[in-house]
MARLOVEX-895596 format. One record per residue (C-alpha): chain; x, y, z. Coordinates in nm, 2 decimals, decimal comma, padded with zeros to 4 digits, m for minus. Example, Ala and Ser with C-alpha at 12.3 -4.5 7.8 and 13.67 -1.06 7.14 Angstrom:
<atom><chain>A</chain><u>01,23</u><v>m00,45</v><w>00,78</w></atom>
<atom><chain>A</chain><u>01,37</u><v>m00,11</v><w>00,71</w></atom>
end
This chain:
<atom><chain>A</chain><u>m13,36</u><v>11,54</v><w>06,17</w></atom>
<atom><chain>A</chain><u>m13,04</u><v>11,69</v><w>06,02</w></atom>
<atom><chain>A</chain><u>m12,92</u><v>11,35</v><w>05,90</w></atom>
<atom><chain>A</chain><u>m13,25</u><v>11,23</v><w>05,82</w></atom>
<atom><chain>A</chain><u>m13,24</u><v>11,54</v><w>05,55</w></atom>
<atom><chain>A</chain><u>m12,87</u><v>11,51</v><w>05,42</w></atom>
<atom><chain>A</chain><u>m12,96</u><v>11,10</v><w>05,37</w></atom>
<atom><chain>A</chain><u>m13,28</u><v>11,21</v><w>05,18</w></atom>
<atom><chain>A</chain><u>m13,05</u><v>11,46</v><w>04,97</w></atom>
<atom><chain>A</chain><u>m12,81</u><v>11,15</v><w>04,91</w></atom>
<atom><chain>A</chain><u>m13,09</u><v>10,90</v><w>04,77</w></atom>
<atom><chain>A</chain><u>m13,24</u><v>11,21</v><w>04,55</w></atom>
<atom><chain>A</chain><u>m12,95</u><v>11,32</v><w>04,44</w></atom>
<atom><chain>A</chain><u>m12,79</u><v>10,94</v><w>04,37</w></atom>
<atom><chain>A</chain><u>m13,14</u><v>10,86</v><w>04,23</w></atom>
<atom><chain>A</chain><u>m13,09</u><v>11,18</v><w>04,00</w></atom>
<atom><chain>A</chain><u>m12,72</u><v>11,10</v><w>03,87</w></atom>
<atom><chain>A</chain><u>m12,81</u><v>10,70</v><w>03,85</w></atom>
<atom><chain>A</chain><u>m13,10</u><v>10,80</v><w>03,60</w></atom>
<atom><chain>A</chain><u>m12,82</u><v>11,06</v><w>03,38</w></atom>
<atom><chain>A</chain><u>m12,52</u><v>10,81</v><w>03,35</w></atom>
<atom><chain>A</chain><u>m12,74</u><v>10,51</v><w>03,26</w></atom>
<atom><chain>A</chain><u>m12,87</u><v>10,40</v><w>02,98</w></atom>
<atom><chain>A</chain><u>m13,15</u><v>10,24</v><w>03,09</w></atom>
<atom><chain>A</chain><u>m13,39</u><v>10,34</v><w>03,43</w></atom>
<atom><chain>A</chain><u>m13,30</u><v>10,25</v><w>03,74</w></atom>
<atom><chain>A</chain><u>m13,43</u><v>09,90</v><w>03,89</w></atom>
<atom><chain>A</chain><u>m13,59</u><v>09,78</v><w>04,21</w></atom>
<atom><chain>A</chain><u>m13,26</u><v>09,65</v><w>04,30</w></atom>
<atom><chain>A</chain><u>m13,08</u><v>09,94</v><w>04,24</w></atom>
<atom><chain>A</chain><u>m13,34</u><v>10,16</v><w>04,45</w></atom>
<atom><chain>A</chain><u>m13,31</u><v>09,89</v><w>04,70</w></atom>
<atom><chain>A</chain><u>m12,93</u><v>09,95</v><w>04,74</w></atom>
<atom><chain>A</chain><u>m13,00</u><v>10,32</v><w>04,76</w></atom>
<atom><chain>A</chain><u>m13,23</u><v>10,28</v><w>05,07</w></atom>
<atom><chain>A</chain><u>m12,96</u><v>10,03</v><w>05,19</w></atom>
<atom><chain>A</chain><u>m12,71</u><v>10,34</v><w>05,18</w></atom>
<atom><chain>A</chain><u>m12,95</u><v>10,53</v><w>05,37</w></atom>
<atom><chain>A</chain><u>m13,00</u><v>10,27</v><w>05,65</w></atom>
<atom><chain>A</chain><u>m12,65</u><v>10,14</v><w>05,77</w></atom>
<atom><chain>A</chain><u>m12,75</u><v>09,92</v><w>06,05</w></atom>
<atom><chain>A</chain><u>m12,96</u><v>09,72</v><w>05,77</w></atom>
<atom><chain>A</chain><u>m12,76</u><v>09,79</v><w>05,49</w></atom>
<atom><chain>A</chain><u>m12,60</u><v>09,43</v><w>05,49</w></atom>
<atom><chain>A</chain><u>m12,93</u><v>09,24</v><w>05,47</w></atom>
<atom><chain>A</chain><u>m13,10</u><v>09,54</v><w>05,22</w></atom>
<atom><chain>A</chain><u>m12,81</u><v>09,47</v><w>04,99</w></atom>
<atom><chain>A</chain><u>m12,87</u><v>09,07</v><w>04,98</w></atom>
<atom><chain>A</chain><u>m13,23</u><v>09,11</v><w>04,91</w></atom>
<atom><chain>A</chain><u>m13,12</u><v>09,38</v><w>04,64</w></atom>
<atom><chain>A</chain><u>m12,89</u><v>09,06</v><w>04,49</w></atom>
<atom><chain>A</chain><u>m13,12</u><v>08,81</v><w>04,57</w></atom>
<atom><chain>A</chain><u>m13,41</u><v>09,05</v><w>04,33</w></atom>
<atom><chain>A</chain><u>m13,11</u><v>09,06</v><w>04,06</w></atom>
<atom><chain>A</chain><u>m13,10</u><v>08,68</v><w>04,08</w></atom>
<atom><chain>A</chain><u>m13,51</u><v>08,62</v><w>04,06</w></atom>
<atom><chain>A</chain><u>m13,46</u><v>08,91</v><w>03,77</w></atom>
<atom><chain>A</chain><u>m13,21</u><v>08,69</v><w>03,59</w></atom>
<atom><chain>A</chain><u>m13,38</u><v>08,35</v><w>03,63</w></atom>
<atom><chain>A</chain><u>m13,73</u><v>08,54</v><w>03,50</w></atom>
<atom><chain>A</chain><u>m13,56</u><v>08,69</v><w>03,16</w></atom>
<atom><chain>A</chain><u>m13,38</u><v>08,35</v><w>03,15</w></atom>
<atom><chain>A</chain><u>m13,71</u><v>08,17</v><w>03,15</w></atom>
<atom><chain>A</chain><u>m13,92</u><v>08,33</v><w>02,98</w></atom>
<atom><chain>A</chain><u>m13,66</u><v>08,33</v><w>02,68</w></atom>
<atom><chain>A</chain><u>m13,65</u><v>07,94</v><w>02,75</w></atom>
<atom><chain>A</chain><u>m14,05</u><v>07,92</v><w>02,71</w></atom>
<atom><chain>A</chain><u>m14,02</u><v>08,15</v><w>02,39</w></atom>
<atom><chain>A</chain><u>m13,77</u><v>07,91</v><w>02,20</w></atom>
<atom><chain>A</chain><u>m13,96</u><v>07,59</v><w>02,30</w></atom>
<atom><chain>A</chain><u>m14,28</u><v>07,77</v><w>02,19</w></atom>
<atom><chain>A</chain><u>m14,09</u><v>07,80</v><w>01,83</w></atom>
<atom><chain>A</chain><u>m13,95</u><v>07,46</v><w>01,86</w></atom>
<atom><chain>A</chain><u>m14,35</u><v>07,28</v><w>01,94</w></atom>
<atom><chain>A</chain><u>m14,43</u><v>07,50</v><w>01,62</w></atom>
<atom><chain>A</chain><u>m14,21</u><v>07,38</v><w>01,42</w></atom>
<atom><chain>A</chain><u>m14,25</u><v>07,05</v><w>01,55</w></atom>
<atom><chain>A</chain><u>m14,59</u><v>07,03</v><w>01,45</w></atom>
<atom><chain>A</chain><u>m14,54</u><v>07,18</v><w>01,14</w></atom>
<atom><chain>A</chain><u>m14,25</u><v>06,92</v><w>01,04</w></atom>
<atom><chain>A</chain><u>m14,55</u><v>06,62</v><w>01,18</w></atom>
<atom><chain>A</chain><u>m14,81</u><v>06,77</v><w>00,95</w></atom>
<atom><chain>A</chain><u>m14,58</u><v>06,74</v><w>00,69</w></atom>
<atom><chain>A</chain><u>m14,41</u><v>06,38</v><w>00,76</w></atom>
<atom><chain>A</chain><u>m14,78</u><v>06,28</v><w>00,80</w></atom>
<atom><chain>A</chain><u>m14,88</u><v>06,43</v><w>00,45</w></atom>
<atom><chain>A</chain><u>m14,56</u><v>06,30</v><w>00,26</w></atom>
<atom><chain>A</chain><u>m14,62</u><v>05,96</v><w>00,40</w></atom>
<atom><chain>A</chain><u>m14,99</u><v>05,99</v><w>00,29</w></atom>
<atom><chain>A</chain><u>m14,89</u><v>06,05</v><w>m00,01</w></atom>
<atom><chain>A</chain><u>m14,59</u><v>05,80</v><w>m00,06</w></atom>
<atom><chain>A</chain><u>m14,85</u><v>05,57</v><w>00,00</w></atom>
<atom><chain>A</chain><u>m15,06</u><v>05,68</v><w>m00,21</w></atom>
<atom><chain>A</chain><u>m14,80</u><v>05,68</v><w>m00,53</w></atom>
<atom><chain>A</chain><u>m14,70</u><v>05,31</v><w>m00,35</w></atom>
<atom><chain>A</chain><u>m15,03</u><v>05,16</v><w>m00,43</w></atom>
<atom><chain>A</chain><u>m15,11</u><v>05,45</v><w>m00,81</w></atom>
<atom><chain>A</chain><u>m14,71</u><v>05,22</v><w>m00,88</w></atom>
<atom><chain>A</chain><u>m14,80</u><v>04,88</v><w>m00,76</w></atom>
<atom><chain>A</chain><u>m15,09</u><v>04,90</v><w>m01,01</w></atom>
<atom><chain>A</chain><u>m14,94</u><v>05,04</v><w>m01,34</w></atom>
<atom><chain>A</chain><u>m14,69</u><v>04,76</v><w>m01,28</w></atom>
<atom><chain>A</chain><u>m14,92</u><v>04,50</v><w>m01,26</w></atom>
<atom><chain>A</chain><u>m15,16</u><v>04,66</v><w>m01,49</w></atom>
<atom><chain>A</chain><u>m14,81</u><v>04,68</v><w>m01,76</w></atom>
<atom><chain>A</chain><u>m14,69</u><v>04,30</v><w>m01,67</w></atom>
<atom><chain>A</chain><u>m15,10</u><v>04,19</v><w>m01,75</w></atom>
<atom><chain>A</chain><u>m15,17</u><v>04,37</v><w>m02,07</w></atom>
<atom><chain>A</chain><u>m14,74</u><v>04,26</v><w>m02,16</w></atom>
<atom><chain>A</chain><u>m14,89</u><v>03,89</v><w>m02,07</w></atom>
<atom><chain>A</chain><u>m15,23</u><v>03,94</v><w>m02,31</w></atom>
<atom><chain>A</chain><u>m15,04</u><v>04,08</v><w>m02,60</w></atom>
<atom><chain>A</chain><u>m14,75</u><v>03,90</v><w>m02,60</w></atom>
<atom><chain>A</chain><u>m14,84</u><v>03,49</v><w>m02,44</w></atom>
<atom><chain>A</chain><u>m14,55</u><v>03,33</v><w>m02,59</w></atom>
<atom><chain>A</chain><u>m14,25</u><v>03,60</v><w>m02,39</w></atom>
<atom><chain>A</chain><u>m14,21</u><v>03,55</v><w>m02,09</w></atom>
<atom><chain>A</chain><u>m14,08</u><v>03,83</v><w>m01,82</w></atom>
<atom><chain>A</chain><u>m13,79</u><v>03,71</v><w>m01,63</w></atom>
<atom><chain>A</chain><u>m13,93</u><v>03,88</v><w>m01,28</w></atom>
<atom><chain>A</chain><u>m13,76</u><v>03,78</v><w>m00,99</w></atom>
<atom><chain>A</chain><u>m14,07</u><v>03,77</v><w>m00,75</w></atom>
end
């Protein structure tokens, strides 16, 4: 019972000075390795699972920062395709407005003056 008390004392009072020295709360992990401290026959094995959480801790920031940039990225991607769809609309649109001012130009050139001829290279 004695040493059931002085470990409880040790977690509270580790628990206590983890939470004033950090900046930030305490984690699962870190209340993981405190229970390891408690335990010392399982200590070895609470200590991997305590890393192992760390790890799975990483690899979930580290993902869902990975699904937040390629988010942006399809955004953006179909922003940049409606625009490439909208200037190619449109460049064919100025394509064909271009094609027939020409030809209108060279016909009315033709009617008004018959006896020049354009040298066109067509």
């Amino acid at each position: 019972m004695k040493n059931f008390k002085i470990a409880a004392l040790t977690t509270l009072l580790l628990i206590t000075l983890s939470g004033c020295f950090a900046e930030k709360a305490p984690t699962t992990s870190d209340f993981m390795r405190m229970h390891a401290l408690d335990e010392k026959e399982t200590s070895v094995d609470q200590k991997a699972i305590a890393k192992e959480w760390d790890r799975g801790l990483k690899l979930k920031v580290s993902g869902e920062s990975k699904i937040k940039n390629g988010e942006a990225l399809v955004k953006s991607g179909d922003h940049d395709m409606t625009v490439g769809k909208q200037n190619i609309e449109l460049g064919e649109k100025e394509i064909a407005e271009g094609t027939k001012i020409m030809d209108d130009s060279e016909r009315s050139f033709g009617e008004k003056y018959p006896e020049l001829k354009l040298n066109l290279h067509k």
